[in-house]
C-alpha positions in Angstrom: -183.6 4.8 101.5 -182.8 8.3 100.2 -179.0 6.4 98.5 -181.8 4.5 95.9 -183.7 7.7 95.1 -180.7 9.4 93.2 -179.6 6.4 91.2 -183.8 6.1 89.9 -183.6 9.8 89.7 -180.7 10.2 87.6 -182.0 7.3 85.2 -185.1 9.3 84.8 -183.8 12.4 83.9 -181.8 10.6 81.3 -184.8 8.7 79.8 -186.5 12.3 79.9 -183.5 14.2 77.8 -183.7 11.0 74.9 -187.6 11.4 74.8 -187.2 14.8 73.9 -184.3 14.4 71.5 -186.2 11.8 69.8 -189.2 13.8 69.7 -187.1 16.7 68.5 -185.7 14.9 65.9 -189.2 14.1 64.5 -189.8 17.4 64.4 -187.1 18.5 62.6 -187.5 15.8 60.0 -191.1 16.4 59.3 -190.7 20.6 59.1 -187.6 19.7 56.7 -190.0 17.5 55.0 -192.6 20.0 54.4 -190.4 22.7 53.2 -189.1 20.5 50.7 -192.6 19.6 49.4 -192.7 23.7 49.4 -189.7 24.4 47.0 -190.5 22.0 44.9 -193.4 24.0 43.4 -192.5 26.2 40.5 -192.7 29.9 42.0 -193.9 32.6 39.4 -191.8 35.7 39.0 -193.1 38.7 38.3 -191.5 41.7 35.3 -190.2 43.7 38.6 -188.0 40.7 40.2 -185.9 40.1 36.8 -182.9 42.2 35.5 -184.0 45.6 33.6 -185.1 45.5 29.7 -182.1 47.7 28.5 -179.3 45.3 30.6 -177.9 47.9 32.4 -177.5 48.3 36.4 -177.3 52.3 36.2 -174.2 52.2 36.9 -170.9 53.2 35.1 -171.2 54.5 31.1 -174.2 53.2 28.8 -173.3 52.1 25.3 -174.0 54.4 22.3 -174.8 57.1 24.5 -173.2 60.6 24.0 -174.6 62.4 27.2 -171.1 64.2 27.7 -170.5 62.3 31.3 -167.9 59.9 30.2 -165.5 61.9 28.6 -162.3 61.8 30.5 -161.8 65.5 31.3 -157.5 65.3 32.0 -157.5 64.6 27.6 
C-alpha cells in the first residue's frame, strides 16, 4: 500500500504548485490592472517640481553676468 501513496502524493503536490500559480497570476493581473487605472489620471505638479524660472541649474557661468568668476585667470 505505501507504493500508491507516493504516486497520489506527487500528483497532489503538482495540482497544489498550478493552483497557486494560477492564483498568482490573477493577482498579478489585477494589481497591474489597478495601477494602470492609477497612472491614467492626470497628476498635478506643483511650482517646486518644474525647472527654475531663470533656466539655469546653478551650475557653470550665467549669461549676461559680470560677477568676475568666469574670467579665465592664465589670459
Amino acid at each position: 500500500m505505501p507504493l500508491i501513496a507516493w504516486p497520489i502524493l506527487w500528483i497532489l503536490a503538482m495540482l497544489a504548485l498550478i493552483v497557486a500559480t494560477i492564483v498568482a497570476g490573477a493577482r498579478e493581473k489585477k494589481t497591474r490592472v489597478k495601477a494602470a487605472s492609477q497612472s491614467m489620471q492626470p497628476m498635478q505638479m506643483g511650482q517646486e517640481v518644474g525647472a527654475p524660472v531663470d533656466g539655469g541649474d546653478g551650475f557653470g557661468d550665467s549669461f549676461g553676468t559680470t560677477d568676475g568668476f568666469g574670467d579665465d585667470p592664465f589670459k
